[in-house]
C-alpha positions in Angstrom: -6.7 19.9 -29.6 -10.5 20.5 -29.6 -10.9 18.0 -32.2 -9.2 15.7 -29.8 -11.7 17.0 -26.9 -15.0 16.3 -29.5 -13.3 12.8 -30.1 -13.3 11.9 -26.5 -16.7 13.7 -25.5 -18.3 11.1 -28.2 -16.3 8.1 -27.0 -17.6 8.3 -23.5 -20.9 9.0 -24.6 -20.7 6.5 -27.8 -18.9 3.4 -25.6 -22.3 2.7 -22.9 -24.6 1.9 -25.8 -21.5 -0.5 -27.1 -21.5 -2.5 -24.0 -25.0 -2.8 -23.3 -25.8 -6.0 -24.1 -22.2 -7.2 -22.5 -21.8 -7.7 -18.4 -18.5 -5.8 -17.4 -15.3 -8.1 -17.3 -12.3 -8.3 -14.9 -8.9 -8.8 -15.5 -8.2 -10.1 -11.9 -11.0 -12.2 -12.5 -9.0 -14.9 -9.8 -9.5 -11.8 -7.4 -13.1 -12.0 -7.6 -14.0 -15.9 -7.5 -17.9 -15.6 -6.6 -18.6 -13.1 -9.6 -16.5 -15.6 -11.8 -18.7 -18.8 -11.0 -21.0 -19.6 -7.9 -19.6 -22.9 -7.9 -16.2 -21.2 -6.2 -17.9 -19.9 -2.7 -16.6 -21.6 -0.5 -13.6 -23.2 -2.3 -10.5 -22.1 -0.6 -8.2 -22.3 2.3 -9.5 -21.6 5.5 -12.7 -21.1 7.4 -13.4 -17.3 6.2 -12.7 -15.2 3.0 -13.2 -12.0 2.1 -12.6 -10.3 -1.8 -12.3 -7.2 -3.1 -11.9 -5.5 -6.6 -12.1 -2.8 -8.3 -11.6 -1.7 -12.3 -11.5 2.0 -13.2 -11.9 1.5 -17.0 -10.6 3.8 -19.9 -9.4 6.7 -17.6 -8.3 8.5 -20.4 -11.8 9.4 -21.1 -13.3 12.5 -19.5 -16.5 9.9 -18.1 -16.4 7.5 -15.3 -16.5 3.8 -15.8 -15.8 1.9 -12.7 -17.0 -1.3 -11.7 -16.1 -2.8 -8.0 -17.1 -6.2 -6.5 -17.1 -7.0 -2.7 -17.8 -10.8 -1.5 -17.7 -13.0 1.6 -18.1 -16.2 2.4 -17.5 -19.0 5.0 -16.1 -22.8 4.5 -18.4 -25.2 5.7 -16.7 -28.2 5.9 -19.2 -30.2 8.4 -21.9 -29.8 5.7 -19.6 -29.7 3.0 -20.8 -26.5 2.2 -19.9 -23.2 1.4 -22.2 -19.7 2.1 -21.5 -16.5 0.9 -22.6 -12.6 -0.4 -21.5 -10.4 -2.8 -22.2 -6.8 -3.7 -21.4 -5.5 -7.5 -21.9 -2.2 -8.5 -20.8 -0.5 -11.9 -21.2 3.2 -13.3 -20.9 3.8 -16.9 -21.0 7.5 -18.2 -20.8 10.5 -16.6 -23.4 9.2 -14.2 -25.4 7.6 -17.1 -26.2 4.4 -15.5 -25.4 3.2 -12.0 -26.6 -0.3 -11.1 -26.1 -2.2 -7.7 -26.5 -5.7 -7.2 -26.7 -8.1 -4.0 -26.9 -11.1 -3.8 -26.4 -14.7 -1.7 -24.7 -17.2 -3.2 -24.4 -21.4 -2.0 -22.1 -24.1 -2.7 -22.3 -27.3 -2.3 -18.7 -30.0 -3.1 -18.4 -33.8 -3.6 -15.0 -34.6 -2.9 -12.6 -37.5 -3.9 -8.7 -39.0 -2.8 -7.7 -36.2 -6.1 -10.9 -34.1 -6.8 -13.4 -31.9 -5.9 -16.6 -31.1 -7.9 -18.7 -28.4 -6.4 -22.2 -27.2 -7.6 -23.1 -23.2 -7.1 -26.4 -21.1 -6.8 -26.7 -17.3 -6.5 -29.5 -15.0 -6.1 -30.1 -11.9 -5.7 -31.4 -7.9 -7.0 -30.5 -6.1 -8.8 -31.2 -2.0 -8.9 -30.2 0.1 -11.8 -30.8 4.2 -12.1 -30.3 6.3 -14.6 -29.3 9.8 -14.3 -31.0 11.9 -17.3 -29.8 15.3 -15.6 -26.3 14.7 -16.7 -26.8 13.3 -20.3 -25.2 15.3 -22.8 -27.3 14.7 -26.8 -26.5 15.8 -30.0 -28.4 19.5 -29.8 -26.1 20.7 -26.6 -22.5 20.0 -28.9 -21.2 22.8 -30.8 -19.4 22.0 -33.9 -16.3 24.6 -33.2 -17.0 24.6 -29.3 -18.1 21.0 -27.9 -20.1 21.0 -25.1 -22.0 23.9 -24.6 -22.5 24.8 -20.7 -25.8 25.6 -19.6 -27.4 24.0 -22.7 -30.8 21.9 -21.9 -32.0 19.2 -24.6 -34.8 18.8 -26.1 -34.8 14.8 -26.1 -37.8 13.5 -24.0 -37.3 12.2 -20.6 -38.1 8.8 -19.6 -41.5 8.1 -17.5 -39.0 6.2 -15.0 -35.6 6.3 -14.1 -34.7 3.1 -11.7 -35.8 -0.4 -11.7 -35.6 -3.2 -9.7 -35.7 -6.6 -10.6 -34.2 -10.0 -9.3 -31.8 -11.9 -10.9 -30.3 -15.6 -10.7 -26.8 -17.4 -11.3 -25.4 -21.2 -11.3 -22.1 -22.4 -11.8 -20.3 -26.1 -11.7 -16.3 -26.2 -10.9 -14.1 -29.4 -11.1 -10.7 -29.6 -9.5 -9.0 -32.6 -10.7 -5.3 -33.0 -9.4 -3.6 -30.0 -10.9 -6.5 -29.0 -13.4 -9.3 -26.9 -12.8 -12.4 -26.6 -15.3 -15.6 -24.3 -14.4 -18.5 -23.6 -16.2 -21.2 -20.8 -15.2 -24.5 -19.2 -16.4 -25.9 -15.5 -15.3 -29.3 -14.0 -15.2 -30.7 -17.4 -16.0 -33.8 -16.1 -15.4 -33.5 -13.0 -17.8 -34.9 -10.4 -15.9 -36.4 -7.2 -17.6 -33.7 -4.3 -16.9 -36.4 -2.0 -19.6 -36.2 1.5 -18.2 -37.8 2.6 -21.6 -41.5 0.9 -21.1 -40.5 -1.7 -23.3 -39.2 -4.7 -22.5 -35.9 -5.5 -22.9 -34.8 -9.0 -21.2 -30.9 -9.1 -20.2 -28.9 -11.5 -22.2 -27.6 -14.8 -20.4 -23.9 -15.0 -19.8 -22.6 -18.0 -20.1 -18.9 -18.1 -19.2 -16.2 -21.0 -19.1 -12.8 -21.4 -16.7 -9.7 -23.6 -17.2 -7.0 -23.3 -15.4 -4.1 -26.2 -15.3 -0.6 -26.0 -12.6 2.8 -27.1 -13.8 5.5 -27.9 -11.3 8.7 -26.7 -12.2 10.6 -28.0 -9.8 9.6 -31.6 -8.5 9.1 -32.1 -4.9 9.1 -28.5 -3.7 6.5 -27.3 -0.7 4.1 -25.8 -2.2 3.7 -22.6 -0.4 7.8 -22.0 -1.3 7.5 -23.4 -4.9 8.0 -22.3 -8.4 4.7 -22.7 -11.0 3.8 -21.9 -14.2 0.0 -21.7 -14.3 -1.6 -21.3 -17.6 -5.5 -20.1 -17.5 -8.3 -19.3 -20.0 -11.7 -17.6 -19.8 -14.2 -17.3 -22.0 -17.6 -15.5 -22.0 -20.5 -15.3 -24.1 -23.3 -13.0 -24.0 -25.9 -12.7 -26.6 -24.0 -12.2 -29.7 -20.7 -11.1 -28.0 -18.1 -13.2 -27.2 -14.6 -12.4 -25.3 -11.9 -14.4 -23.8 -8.6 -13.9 -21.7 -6.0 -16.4 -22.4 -2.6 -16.0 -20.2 0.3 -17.2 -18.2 1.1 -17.1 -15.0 4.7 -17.3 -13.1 4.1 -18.2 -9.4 7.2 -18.5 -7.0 6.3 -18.4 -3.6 4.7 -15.7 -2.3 4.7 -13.3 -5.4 2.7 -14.0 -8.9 3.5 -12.1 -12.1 1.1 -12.8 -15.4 0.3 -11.7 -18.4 -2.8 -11.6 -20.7 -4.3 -11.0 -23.6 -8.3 -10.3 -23.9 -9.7 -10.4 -27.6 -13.2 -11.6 -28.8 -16.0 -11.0 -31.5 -17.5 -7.6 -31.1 -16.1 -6.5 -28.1 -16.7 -3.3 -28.1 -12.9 -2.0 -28.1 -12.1 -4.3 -25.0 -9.4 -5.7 -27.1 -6.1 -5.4 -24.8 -2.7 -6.6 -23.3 -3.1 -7.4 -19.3 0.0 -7.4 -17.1 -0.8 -8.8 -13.5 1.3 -8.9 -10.3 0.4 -10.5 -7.0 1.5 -10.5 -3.8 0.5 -12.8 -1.0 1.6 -11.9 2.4 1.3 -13.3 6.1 1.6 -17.2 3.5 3.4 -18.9 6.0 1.7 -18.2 9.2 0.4 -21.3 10.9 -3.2 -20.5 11.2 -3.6 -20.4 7.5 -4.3 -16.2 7.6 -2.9 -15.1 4.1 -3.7 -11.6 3.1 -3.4 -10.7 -1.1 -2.8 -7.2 -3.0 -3.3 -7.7 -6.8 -2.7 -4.8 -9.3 -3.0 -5.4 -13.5 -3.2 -2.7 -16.2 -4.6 -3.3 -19.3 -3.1 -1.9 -22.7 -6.0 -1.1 -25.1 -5.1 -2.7 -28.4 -8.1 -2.5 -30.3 -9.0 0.6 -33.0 -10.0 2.7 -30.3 -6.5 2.5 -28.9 -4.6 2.9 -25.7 -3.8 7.2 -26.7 -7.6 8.0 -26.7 -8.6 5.6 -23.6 -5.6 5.8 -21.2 -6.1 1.7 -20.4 -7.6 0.4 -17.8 -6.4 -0.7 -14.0 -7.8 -2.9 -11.5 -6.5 -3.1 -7.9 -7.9 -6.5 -5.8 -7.6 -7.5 -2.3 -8.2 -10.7 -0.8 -8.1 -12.3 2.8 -8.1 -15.7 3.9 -8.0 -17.3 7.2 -9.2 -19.8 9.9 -11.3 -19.2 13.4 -9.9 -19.7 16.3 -9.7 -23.6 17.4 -10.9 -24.2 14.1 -10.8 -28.3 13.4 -11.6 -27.6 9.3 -8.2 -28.9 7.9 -9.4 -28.3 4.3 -11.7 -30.1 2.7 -11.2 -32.2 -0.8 -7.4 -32.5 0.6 -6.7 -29.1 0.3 -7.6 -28.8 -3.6 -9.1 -25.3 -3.4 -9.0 -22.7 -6.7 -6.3 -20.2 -4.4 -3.7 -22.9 -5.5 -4.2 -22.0 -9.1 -3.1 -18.6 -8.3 
């Protein structure tokens, strides 16, 4: 049992310098459009939308690793247009490192009789803090006893522990009848996040979306139809790359997918992803839908699903128009909600 304990002490303090050069990844990444790609602000439904998501990751370690994401944005179909914000904030270790980021983000879409390309940009900063106080090194473990309480390190303390620094992002998307293809870049600008005194420039992101609808019953209304919608994402961040491929089985007002998320050093992200959706107020005239998403991932990778508990993610989305609102939905209604 104490060996078990040591095991999981030096996961949660091994697994932050393992994702470092790697942005954190959602499941529900559909649940949190704007993070996904800049290009998809804008790109639904209605005049107003609002997202929310949030991924507590390997519970079954005794450290925190959360990660949440909070965006709005409007549909402006005059200017076809679309505005938005979004707020990302992530804590990794027991308190090791906190970082919060806001940021605006624009859209603009040229739209066709059966497509809709839209062009993104997103700015923003970014603060991240370290907490030394609650580090735990290698001279405050006891071999027999673990952590020893009350114990003070001898490692030397950083001349600064929070940074600011700003931070850009650009995306394309493509809607193209029933298929969807996005690509976006982050921190194209790759600021310094150092909080060492020596510079160390955040890797690029560069990430990829597809996403295609089949019909499985012809000539069905599409808020009461049945769909099988297969996706795929793909990252890549210095010399880490990830994916998620899936499925998705859509009948009317309730979604049910699953995933699986693999990739060249990933760090032990390796896992199964089961996903359920539920859209509610979906028939209401005024276009108001209101979304609860929950997915649990099933660690698969050597560092299994026994030692890290999984991880779950719980998302919730809102869409509707203003009042007297003359927007009918712009492209002819192709918008990235109908992929989901």
């Amino acid at each position: 049992m104490m060996g078990r304990k040591i095991r999981l002490l030096v996961l949660a303090m091994v697994l932050p310098f393992l994702s470092l050069a790697q942005d954190h990844i959602y499941s529900q990444f559909y649940n949190s459009p704007i993070y996904l790609n800049p290009a998809l602000t804008g790109q639904f439904e209605g005049d107003f939308r609002f997202n929310a998501l949030y991924r507590n990751q390997w519970s079954g370690l005794a450290s925190d690793y959360s990660y949440m994401s909070a965006s709005g944005d409007l549909n402006l179909d005059r200017i076809n247009s679309g505005v938005g914000l979004i707020f990302n904030r992530s804590t990794e270790g027991t308190a090791y490192l906190v970082k919060n980021n806001i940021a605006a983000s624009y859209s603009y879409i040229i739209g066709g009789d059966d497509f809709a390309l839209s062009f993104g940009l997103q700015a923003g900063i970014t603060n991240q803090k370290l907490n030394w106080d609650k580090l735990v090194f290698g001279d405050q473990i006891g071999i027999g006893t673990g952590y020893i309480p009350g114990s003070i390190s001898g490692a030397e303390r950083p001349s600064i522990d929070s940074r600011f620094y700003l931070d850009a992002n650009a995306g394309t998307n493509l809607v193209y009848g029933k298929f969807m293809l996005g690509v976006a870049a982050h921190h194209i600008n790759r600021p310094d996040e150092s909080l060492s005194g020596f510079q160390a420039k955040l890797p690029m992101r560069i990430s990829g979306n597809m996403s295609y609808k089949v019909t499985l019953i012809p000539d069905q209304y599409d808020r009461d139809g049945s769909y099988l919608i297969p996706s795929l994402v793909v990252y890549k961040q210095q010399n880490i790359t990830s994916y998620s491929a899936g499925m998705q089985y859509k009948y009317a007002s309730i979604n049910a997918g699953i995933w699986y998320r693999g990739g060249s050093n990933a760090g032990g992200n390796d896992a199964i992803v089961f996903s359920v959706i539920f859209d509610i107020f979906n028939r209401k005239t005024n276009g108001e839908k209101f979304r609860v998403g929950i997915s649990h991932d099933a660690t698969s990778s050597k560092i299994n699903y026994t030692n890290t508990g999984g991880t779950s993610e719980i998302g919730v989305g809102y869409e509707k128009y203003f009042q007297n609102s003359s927007n009918g939905g712009r492209a002819n209604g192709l918008r990235c909600y109908d992929f989901y």
